[in-house]
C-alpha positions in Angstrom: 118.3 100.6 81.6 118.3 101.8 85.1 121.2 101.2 87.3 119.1 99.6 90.2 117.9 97.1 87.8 121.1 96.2 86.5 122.3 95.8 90.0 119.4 94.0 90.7 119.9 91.9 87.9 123.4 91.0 88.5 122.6 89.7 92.8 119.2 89.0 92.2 117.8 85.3 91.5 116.6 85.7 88.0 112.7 84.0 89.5 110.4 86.6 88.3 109.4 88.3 84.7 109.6 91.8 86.7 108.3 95.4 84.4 111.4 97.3 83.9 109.8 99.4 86.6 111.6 100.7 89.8 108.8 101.5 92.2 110.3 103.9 95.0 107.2 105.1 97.2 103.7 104.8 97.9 101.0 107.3 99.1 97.2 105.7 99.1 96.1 103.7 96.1 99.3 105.5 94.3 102.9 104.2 93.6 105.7 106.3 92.4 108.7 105.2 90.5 111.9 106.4 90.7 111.9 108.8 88.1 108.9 110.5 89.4 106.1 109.0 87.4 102.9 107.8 89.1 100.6 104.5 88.8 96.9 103.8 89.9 97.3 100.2 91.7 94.9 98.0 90.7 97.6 95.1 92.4 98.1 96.2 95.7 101.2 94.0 96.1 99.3 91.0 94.7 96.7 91.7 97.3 98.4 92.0 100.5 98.3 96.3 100.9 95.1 96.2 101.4 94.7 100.0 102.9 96.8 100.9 99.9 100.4 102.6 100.6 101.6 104.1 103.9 98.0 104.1 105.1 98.3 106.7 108.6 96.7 104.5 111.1 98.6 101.5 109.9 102.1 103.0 109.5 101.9 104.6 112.7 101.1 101.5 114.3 103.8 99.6 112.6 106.0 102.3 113.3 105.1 102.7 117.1 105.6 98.8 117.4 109.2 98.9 116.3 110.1 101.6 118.4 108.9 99.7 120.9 110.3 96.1 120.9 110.2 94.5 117.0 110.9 90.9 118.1 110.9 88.5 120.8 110.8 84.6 119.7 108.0 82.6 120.7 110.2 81.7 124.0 108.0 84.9 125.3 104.1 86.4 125.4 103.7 89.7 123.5 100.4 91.6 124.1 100.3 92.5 121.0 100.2 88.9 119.8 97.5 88.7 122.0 95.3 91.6 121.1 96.0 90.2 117.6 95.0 87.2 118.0 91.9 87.8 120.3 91.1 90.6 117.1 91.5 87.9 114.5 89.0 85.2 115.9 86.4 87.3 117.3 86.5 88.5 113.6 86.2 84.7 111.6 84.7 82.7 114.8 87.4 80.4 115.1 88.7 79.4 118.5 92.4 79.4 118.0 95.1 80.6 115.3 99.0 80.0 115.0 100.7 82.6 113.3 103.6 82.0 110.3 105.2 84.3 107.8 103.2 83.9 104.6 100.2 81.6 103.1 102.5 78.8 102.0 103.6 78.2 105.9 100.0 78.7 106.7 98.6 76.3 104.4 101.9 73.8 105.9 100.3 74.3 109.1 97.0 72.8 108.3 98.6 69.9 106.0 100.4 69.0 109.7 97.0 69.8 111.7 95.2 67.7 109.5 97.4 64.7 109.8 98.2 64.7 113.1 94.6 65.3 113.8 93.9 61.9 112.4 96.8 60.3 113.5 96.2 61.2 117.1 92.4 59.9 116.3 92.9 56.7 114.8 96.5 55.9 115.0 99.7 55.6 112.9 98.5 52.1 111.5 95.2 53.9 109.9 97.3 55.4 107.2 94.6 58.2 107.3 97.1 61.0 105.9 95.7 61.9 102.3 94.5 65.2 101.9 91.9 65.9 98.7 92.9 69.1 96.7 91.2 70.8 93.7 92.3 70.5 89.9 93.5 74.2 88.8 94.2 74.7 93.1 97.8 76.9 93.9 98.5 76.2 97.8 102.2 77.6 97.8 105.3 77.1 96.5 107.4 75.0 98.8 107.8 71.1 98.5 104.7 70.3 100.4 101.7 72.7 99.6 103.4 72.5 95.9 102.6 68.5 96.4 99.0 70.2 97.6 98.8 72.2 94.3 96.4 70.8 91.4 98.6 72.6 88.3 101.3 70.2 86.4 102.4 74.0 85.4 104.2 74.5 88.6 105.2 70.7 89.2 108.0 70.0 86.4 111.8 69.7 87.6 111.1 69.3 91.5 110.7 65.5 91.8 109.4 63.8 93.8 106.8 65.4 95.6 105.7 64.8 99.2 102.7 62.1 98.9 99.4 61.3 100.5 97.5 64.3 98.1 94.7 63.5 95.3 93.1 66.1 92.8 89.5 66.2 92.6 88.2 68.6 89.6 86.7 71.3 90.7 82.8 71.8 90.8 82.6 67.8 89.9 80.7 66.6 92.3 80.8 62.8 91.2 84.7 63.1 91.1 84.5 64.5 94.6 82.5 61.5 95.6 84.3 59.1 93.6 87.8 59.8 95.1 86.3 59.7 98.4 85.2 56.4 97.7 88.5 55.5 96.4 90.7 56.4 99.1 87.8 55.6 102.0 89.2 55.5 105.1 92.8 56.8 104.4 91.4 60.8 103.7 92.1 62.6 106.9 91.1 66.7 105.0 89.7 68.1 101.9 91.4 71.7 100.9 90.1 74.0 99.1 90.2 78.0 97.6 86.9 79.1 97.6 87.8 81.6 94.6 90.7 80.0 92.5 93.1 83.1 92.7 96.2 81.9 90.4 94.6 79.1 88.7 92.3 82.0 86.9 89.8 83.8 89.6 87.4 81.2 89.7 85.0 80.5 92.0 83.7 77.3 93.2 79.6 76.6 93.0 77.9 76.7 96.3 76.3 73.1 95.1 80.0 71.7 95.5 80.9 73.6 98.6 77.9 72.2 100.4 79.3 68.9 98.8 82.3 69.0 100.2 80.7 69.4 103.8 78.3 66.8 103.3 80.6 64.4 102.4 83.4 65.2 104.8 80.9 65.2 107.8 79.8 61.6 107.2 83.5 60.4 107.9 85.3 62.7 110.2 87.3 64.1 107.4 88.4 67.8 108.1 88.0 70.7 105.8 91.1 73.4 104.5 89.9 76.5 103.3 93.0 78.0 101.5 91.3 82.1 102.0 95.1 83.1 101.7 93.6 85.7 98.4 90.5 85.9 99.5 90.1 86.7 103.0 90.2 89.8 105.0 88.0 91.4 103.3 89.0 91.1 99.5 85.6 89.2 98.3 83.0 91.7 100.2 83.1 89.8 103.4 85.9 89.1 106.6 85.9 85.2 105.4 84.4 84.4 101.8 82.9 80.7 103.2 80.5 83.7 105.3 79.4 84.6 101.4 79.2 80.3 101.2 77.3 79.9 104.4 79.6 77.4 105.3 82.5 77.3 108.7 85.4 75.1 107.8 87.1 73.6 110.2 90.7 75.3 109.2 91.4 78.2 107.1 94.7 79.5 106.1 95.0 83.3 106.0 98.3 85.5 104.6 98.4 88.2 101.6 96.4 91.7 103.0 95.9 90.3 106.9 98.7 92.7 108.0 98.4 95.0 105.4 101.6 95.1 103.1 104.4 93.0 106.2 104.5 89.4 105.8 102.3 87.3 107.7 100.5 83.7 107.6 97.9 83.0 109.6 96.3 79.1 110.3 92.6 79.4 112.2 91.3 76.4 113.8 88.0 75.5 114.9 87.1 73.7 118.7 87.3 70.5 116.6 91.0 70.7 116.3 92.5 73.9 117.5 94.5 71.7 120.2 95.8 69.3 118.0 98.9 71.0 117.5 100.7 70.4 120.8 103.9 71.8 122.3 107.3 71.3 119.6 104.7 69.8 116.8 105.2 72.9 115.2 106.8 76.7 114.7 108.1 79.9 113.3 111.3 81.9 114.4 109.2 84.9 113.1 105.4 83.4 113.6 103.2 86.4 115.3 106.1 88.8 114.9 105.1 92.2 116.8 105.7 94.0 113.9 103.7 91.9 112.0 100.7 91.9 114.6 100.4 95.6 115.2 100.1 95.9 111.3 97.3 93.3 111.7 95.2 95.0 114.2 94.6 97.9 112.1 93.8 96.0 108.9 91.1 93.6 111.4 89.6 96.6 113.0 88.8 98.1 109.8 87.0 94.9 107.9 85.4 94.4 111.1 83.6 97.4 110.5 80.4 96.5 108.2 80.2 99.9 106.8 83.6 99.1 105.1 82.9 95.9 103.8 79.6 97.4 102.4 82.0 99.8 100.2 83.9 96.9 99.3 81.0 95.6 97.9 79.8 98.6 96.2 82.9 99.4 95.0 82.8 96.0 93.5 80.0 96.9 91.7 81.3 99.9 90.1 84.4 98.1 89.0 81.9 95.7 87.2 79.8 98.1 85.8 82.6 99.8 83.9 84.4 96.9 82.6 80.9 95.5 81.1 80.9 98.8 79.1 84.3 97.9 77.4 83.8 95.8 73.8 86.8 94.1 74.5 85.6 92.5 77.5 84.1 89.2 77.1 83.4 88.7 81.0 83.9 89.1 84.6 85.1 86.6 87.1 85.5 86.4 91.2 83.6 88.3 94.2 84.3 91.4 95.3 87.4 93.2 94.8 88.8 90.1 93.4 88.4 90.6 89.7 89.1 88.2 86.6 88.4 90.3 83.5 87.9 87.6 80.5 89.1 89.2 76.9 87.7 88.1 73.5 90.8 88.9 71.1 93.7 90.6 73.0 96.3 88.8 75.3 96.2 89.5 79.2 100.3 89.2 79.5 100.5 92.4 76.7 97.9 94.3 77.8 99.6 94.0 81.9 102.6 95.6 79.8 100.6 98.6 78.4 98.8 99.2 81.3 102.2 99.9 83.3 103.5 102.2 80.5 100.1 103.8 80.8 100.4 104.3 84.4 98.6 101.1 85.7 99.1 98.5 87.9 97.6 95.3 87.2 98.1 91.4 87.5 97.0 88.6 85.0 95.6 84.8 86.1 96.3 82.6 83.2 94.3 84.2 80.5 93.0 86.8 82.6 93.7 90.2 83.8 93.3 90.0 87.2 92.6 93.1 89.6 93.1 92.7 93.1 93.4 96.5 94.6 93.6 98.3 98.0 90.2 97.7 99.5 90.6 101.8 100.1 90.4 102.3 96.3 88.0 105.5 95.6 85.5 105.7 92.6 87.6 108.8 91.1 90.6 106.0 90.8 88.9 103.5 90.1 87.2 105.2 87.0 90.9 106.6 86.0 92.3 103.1 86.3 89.2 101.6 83.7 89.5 104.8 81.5 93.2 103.5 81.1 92.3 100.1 80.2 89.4 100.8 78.1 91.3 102.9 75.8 93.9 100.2 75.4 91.5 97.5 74.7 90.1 99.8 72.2 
């Protein structure tokens, strides 16, 4: 066993089942361990490098910024806060954003926004405060967006739970409508992940999307869009609800926004974007300088069509080899957001032999799940699946 794990071990909360892997440095789409040897990532970090390791443009931006001031409080203005900021909703067409440090403080933001949004609306004695999430939903892991979250999985020993949240199964329209019904006049938001990263990489139908709006519109009732996996490019487009044809009227953002440094990101349309008033809500590190000069790059490349066309095509590719493997029963998600259904073999061991085997990968319940740099190239791409073919074998 290698000392760093055993040191790690011994000061380390014991939270995660880590690979007995010591990663040590990153160049592109590759990650090096401490005893030299090299891995395709088909992870990126669970989706937040999204121009791969130590990208040129992005580390010497990140690199420039803390040579230059690396934080300030929100006491202050930063231009780059601003650039980053002006970057990020001329990007998704939303009118204003507050910034956090990851999707859970995101998604926190537009539980508040929501609320407050209907409290300021129709007052305190309304009671309009419940907010409609999706069986199978993940929204974070703190008290409240763990309230949010549609999985018992992740619910046993932290009784009680904030209140004021109702599942609704996803893609069921009538249960939708029903629970509507049920709680009429008391929902102030319905939130939702377009693509359902850790409940399995599945998407929603575009018939219950366009429910959701229909049914929201007819009584003021706002709608979340929880794009913390699949924005910024990840499913082929700068916002997956562009792929949906629909605007919500929040959307959370965090993972790959500022490219590997932790970020969370809450966008708000002119419906609401001024709900959130002076001391109704902050982050000692919210819009961190750091954080925003990482950001810019990531934006100005999946601003850039030509490089959400790759993603696309690249998507493609990734398909078009796993469909060739016997093994594989199916392919879930959009873009480079991948669920790879198996017919016999068990996701968990086969993330285990992929790592001895030099690749990175991640599993969704029963899935594997492949989330990689949106920089991957074909050559790695077909070296990762030639991996993973021959171990489904």
């Amino acid at each position: 066993m290698s000392k760093t794990i055993d040191k790690f071990n011994e000061h380390v909360m014991m939270t995660y089942g880590r690979l007995d892997i010591v990663l040590d440095k990153g160049e592109g789409r590759t990650a090096t361990d401490e005893d030299g040897k090299e891995y395709i990532d088909f992870g990126s970090g669970i989706g937040t490098n999204s121009l791969g390791y130590c990208n040129d443009e992005w580390a010497d931006a990140v690199c420039a910024q803390v040579r230059s001031i690396q934080h300030t409080s929100n006491y202050y203005y930063t231009t780059v806060q601003a650039d980053f900021a002006d970057m990020l909703c001329t990007a998704t067409g939303y009118q204003k954003v507050f910034f956090g440090n990851s999707g859970a403080e995101a998604n926190e933001c537009a539980i508040k926004l929501a609320r407050k949004y209907s409290f300021d609306k129709y007052g305190k004695e309304a009671e309009r405060n419940i907010i409609i999430t999706l069986v199978n939903s993940f929204h974070g892991r703190t008290i409240a967006t763990l309230s949010a979250t549609g999985q018992d999985v992740f619910h046993n020993y932290f009784f009680p739970f904030v209140p004021g949240f109702v599942n609704v199964e996803a893609n069921n329209i009538a249960d939708l409508k029903a629970k509507l019904a049920e709680n009429k006049g008391k929902v102030c938001a319905v939130m939702f992940e377009l693509v359902q990263g850790e409940g399995g990489v599945c998407p929603l139908t575009k018939e219950f999307v366009d429910a959701i709006f229909e049914e929201c519109a007819k009584e003021d009732i706002l709608t979340i869009c929880d794009e913390v996996q699949t924005g910024i490019g990840r499913t082929g487009a700068v916002l997956t609800s562009k792929l949906f044809g629909v605007k919500p009227n929040i959307t959370t953002l965090a993972k790959g926004l500022a490219g590997g440094v932790p970020i969370g990101a809450c966008l708000a349309d002119e419906k609401c974007c001024d709900v959130l008033t002076k001391s109704t809500h902050g982050s000692t590190f919210g819009g961190n300088p750091i954080a925003c000069a990482g950001g810019k790059v990531v934006i100005g490349k999946v601003s850039d069509p030509a490089f959400i066309a790759e993603i696309n095509r690249k998507a493609e590719l990734f398909r078009s080899l796993l469909s060739e493997i016997d093994e594989v029963e199916g392919v879930d998600g959009l873009g480079l957001m991948i669920g790879v259904r198996l017919k016999t073999k068990k996701a968990a061991e086969i993330l285990g032999e992929c790592a001895k085997n030099g690749l990175l990968i991640l599993t969704a319940k029963d899935k594997l799940r492949f989330l990689p740099p949106l920089t991957i190239t074909d050559e790695e791409i077909k070296k990762g699946i030639a991996i993973l073919a021959k171990l489904l074998a």
